[in-house]
C-alpha positions in Angstrom: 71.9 62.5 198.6 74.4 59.4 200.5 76.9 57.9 198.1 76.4 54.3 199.0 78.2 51.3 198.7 76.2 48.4 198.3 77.8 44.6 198.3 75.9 41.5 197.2 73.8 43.2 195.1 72.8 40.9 191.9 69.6 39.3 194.1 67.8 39.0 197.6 68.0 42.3 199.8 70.8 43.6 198.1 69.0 43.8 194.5 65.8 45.3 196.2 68.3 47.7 198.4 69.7 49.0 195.4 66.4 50.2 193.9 64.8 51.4 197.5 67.9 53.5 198.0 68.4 55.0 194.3 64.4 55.6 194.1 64.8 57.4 197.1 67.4 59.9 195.6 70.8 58.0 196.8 73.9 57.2 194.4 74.1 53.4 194.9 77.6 51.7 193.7 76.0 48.2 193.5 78.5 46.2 193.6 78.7 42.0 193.0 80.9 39.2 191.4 81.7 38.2 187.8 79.8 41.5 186.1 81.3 39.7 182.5 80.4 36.7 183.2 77.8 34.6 185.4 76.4 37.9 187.1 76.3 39.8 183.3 72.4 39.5 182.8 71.4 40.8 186.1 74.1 43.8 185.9 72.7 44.8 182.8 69.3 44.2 184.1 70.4 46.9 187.1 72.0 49.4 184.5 69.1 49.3 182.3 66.7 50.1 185.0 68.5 52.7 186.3 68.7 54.3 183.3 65.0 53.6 182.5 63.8 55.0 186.3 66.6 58.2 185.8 68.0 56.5 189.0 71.8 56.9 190.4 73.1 53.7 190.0 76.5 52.3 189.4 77.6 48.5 189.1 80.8 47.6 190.4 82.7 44.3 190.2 84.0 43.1 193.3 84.5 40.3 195.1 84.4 40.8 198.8 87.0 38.0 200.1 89.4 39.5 197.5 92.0 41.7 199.0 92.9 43.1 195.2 89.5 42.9 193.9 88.5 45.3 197.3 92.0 47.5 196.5 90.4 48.6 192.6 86.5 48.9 193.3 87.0 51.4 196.2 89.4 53.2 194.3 87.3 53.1 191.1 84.1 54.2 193.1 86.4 57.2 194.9 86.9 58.1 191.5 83.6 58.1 190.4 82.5 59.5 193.6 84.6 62.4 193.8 86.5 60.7 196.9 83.1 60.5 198.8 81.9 57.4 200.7 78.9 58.3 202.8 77.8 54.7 203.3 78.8 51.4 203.2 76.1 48.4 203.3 78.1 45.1 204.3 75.0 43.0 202.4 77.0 40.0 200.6 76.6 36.7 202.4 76.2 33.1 201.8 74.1 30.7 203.9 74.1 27.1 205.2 71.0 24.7 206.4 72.7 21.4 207.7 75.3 20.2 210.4 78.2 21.7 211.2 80.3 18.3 210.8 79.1 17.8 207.5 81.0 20.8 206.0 84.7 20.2 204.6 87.2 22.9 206.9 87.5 24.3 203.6 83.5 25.2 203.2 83.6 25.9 207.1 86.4 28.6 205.8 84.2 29.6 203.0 81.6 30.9 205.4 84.0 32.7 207.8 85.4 34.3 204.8 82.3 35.5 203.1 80.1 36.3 205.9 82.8 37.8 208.8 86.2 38.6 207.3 84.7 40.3 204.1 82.8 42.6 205.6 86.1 43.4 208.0 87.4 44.0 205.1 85.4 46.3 203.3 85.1 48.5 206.4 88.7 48.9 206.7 88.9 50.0 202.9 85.9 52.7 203.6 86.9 54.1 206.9 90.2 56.5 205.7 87.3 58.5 203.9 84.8 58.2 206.4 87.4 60.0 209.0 88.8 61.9 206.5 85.0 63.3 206.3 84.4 62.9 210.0 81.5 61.6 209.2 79.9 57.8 208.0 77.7 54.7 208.1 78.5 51.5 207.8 75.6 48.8 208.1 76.0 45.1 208.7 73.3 42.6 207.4 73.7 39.9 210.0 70.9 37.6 211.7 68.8 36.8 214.6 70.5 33.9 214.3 73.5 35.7 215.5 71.1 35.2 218.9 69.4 32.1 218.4 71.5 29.4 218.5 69.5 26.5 217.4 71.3 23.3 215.7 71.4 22.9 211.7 72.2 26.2 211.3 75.1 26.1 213.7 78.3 27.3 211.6 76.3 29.9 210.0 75.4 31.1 213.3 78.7 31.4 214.4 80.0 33.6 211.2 76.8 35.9 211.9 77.5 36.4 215.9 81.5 37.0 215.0 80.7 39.9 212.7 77.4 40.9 215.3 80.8 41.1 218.0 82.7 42.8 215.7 80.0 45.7 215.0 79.9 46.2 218.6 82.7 46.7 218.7 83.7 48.7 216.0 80.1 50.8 217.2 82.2 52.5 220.3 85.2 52.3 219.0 84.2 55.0 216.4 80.7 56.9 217.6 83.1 59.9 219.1 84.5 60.1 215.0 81.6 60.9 214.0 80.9 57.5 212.2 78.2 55.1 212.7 78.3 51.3 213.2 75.3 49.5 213.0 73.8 46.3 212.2 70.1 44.8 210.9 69.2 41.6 212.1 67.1 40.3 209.2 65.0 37.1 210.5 64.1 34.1 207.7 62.9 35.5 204.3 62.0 32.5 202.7 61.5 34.1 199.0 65.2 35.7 198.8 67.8 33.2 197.2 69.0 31.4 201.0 68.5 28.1 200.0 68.8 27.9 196.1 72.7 29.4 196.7 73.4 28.1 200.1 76.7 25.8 200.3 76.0 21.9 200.1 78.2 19.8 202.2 80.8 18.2 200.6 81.0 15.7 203.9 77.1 14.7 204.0 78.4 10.9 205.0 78.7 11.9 208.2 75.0 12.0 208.7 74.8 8.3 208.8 75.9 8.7 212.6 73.0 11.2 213.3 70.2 10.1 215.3 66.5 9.8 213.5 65.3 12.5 215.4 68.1 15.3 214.8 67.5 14.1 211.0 64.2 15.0 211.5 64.9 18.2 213.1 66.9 19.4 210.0 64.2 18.1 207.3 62.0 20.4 209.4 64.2 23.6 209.5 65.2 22.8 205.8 61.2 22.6 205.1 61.2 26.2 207.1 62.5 27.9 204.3 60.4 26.7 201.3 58.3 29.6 200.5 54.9 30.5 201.1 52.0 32.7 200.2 52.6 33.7 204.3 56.8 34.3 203.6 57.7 37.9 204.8 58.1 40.3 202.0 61.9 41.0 201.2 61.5 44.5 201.0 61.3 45.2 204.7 65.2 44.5 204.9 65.6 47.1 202.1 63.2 49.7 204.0 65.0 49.1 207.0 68.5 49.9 205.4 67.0 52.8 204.1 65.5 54.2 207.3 69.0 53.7 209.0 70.5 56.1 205.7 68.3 58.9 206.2 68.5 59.5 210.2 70.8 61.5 212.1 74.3 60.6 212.5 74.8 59.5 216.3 71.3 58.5 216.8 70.7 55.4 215.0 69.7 52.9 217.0 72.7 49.7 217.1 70.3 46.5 216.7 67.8 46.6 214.1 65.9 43.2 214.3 63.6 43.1 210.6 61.4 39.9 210.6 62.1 37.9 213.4 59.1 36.4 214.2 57.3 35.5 217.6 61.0 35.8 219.2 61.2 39.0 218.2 61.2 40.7 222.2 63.3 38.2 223.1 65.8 39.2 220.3 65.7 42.5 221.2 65.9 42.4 225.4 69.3 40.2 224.7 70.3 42.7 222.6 70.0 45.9 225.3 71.2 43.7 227.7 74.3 43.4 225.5 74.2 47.5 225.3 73.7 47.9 228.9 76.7 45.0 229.7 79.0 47.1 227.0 78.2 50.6 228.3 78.5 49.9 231.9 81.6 48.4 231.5 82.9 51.5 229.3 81.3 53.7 232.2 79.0 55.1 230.2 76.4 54.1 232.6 76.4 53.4 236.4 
């Protein structure tokens, strides 16, 4: 059994992470925002099925941009842990469908926050356990769009290939401690919550001065993520994180593309091209 910290759990992968890892025998500490108050039905929702299913689940307030809020929920879930943190799961994220210019600095900062410096965050509240264990997994929920760069999606792009960068990073940097840095690069998964909370533009004048056809473009992405009966199912994200869990330390694989579609090789030759780039430079091959 992992004692796992979860982030961004009240809906979309996290919610169906929590319940694929605790019905597979794992002590989840599912943790999310405003547990009083705006997130209170789907915390009690969590805890009453947990306690329904005889599952190993524990929900946590925290917010993940919160330097305090991050300070008590690690030291609460030590507690409850018995000073054990097997796992961390960087899940919590927020998304944007529209152009760059039309987000205030102050929403462009909201993504950076939530989606790159959180997670940052969170692994540098884990790690003094994890190498005090000499052993760990941490998990980053990025994107393929961390390697597809197409327009309307552009800041949010650029939040998910800083914390891809970062993993990489942080991958080498601690595979001879014994820990494990990975990250799952979930594709479009039009039935989670992406679009109901993604940020609205608080500058959406700007698109006056946007030609018809780049208008077009973005109705079209926008109209990507309206679900289907076709839409991927959710849950694959949640196996994936799972699988990850339960394999050896040292051989899990760095790049886990879930869902991405008929780009899917492409995805994954630029991510061993990144590897072999990486690991020639570090001499770890000729």
């Amino acid at each position: 059994m992992k004692k796992i910290i979860l982030t961004g759990s009240s809906s979309g992968f996290g919610l169906q992470a929590a319940k694929t890892l605790a019905n597979a025998g794992h002590a989840v500490y599912a943790t999310m925002r405003n547990i009083t108050g705006s997130k209170a039905a789907v915390a009690a929702e969590l805890k009453q099925w947990a306690k329904d299913n005889g599952k190993a689940i524990e929900v946590v307030e925290l917010d993940v941009t919160s330097n305090e809020s991050v300070k008590k929920a690690i030291a609460e879930i030590s507690e409850k842990s018995g000073g054990v943190i097997d796992v961390l799961i960087n899940n919590a994220g927020i998304s944007y469908l529209g152009f760059g210019e039309a987000l205030t600095i102050e929403q462009t900062d909201q993504l950076y926050q939530v989606n790159t410096i959180a997670p940052e965050r969170m692994m540098k509240a884990v790690l003094p356990f994890m190498h005090q264990q000499k052993d760990g997994l941490i998990i980053n929920i990025t994107s393929v769009q961390s390697r597809h760069y197409i327009p309307v999606l552009s800041t949010y792009n650029g939040t998910k290939a800083a914390l891809d960068a970062v993993s990489v990073g942080y991958h080498y940097e601690l595979k001879p401690s014994g820990i494990d840095v990975v990250t799952i690069q979930p594709g479009a998964y039009q039935t989670t919550d992406i679009t109901t909370k993604s940020i609205q533009a608080g500058n959406i004048a700007v698109e006056e001065s946007y030609s018809e056809g780049m208008l077009g473009f973005k109705e079209g992405i926008i109209r990507y993520f309206d679900p289907t009966p076709e839409s991927r199912d959710p849950q694959e994200v949640a196996d994936a994180m799972l699988t990850l869990v339960e394999q050896p330390q040292g051989q899990r694989p760095l790049f886990t593309v879930v869902g991405g579609g008929p780009q899917t090789a492409n995805f994954e030759k630029v991510n061993s091209l990144l590897q072999e780039i990486v690991e020639t430079t570090m001499g770890l091959r000729k």
